[in-house]
Backbone as CSV, one residue per row, in Angstrom:
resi,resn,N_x,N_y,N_z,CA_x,CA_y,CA_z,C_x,C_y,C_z
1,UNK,-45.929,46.363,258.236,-45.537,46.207,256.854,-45.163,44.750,256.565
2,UNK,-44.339,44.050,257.224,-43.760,42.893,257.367,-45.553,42.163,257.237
3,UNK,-46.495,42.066,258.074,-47.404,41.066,258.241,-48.520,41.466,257.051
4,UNK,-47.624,42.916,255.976,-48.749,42.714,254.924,-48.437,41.944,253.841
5,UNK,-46.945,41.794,253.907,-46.269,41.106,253.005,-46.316,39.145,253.045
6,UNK,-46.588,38.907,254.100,-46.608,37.776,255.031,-48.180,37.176,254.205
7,UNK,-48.915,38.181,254.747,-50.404,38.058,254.287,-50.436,38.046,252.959
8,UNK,-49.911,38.586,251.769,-50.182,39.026,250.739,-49.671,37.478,250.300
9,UNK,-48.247,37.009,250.706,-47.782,35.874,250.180,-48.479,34.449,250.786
10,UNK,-49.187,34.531,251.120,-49.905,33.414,252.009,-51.418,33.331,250.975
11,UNK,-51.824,34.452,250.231,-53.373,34.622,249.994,-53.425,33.978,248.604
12,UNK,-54.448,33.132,248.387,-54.491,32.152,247.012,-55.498,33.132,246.205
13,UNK,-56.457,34.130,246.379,-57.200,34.226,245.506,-56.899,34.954,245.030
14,UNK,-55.676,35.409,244.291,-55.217,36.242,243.204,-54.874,35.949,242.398
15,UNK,-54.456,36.434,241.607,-54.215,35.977,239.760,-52.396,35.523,240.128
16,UNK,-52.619,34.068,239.717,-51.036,33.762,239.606,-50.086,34.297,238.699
17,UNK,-48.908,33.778,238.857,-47.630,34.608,238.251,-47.544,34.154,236.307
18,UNK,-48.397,32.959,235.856,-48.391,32.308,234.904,-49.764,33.605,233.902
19,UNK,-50.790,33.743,234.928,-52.154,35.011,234.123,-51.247,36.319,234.146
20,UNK,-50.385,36.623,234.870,-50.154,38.183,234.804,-48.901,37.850,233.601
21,UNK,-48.553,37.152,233.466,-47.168,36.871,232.523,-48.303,36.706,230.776
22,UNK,-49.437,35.726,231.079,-50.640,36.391,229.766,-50.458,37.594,229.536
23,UNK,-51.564,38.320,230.680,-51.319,39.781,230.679,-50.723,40.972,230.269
24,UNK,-49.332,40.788,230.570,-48.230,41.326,229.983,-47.991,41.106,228.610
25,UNK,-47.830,39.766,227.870,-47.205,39.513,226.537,-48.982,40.237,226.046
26,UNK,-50.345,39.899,226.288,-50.789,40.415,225.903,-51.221,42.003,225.512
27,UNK,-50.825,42.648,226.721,-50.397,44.295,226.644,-49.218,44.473,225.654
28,UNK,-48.662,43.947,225.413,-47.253,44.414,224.653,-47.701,44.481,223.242
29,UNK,-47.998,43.237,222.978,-48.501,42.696,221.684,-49.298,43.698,221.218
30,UNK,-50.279,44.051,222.096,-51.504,45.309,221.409,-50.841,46.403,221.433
31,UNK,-49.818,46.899,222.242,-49.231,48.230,222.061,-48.199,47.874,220.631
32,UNK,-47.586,46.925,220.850,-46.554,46.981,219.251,-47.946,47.013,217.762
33,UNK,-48.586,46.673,217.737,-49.609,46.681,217.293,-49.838,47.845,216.531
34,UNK,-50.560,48.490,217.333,-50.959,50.146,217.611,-49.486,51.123,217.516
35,UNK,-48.581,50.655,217.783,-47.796,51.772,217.235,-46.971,51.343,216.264
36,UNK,-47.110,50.388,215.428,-46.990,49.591,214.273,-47.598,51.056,213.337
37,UNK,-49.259,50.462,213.990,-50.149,51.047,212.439,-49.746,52.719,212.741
38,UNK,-49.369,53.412,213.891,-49.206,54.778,214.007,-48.125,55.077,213.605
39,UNK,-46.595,54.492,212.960,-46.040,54.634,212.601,-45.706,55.479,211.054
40,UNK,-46.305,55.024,209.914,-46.824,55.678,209.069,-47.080,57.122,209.189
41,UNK,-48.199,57.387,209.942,-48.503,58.581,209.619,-47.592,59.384,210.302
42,UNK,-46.754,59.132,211.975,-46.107,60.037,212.028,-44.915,60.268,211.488
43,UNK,-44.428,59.481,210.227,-43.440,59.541,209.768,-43.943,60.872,208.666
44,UNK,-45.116,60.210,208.095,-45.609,61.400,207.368,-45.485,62.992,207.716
45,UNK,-46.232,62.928,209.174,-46.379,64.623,209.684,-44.737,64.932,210.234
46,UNK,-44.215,64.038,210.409,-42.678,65.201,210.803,-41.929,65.175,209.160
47,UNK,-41.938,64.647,208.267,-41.609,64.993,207.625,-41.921,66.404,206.533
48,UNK,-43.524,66.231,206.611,-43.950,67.634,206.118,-43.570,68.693,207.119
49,UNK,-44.020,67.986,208.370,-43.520,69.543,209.093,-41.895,69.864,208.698
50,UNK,-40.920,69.059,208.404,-39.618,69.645,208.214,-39.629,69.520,206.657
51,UNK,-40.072,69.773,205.645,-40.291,70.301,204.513,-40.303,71.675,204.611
52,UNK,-41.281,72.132,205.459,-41.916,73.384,205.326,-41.102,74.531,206.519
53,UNK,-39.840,73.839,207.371,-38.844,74.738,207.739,-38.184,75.442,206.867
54,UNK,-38.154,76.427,207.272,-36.865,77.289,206.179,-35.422,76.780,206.437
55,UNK,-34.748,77.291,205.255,-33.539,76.378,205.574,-32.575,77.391,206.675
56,UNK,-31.288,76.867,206.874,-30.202,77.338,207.484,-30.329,78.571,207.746
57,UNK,-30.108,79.313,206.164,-29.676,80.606,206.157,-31.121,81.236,205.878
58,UNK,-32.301,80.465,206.417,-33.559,82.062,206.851,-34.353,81.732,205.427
59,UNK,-33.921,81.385,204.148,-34.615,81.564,202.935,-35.882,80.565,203.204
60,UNK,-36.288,80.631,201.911,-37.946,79.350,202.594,-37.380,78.545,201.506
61,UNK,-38.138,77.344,202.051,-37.990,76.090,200.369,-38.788,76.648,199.646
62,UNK,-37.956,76.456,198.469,-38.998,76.123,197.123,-39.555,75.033,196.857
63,UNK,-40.703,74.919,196.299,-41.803,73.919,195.983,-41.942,73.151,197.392
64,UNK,-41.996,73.860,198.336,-43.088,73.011,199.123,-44.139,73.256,199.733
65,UNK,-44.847,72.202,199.651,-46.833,72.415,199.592,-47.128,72.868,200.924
66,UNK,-46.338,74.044,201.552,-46.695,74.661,202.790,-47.789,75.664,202.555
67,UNK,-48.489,75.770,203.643,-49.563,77.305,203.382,-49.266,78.160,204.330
């Protein structure tokens, strides 16, 4: 274990600590991104879905566009 670690830190042809630190801010960036634009709609669907709970005491809402 020791001489894989030895080896691993000795070996130049891997992606330095400066590309994986790209890497990263670039993964982040596209995920804030993407759940940026997904934000919206799931604000949308839990809110209809809790429209269309009945309330407390068992009765149903009125006026809502449940089927």
């Amino acid at each position: 274990m020791k001489s894989f670690f030895t080896r691993l830190l000795k070996d130049d042809s891997g992606l330095t600590l400066p590309e994986y630190g790209i890497g990263l801010a670039l993964a982040v960036g596209v995920g804030t991104v993407a759940l940026g634009g997904l934000a919206g709609g799931i604000t949308d669907a839990m809110t209809g879905a809790g429209v269309c709970m009945p309330n407390a005491d068992g009765t149903a809402v009125t006026g809502a566009p449940c089927d």
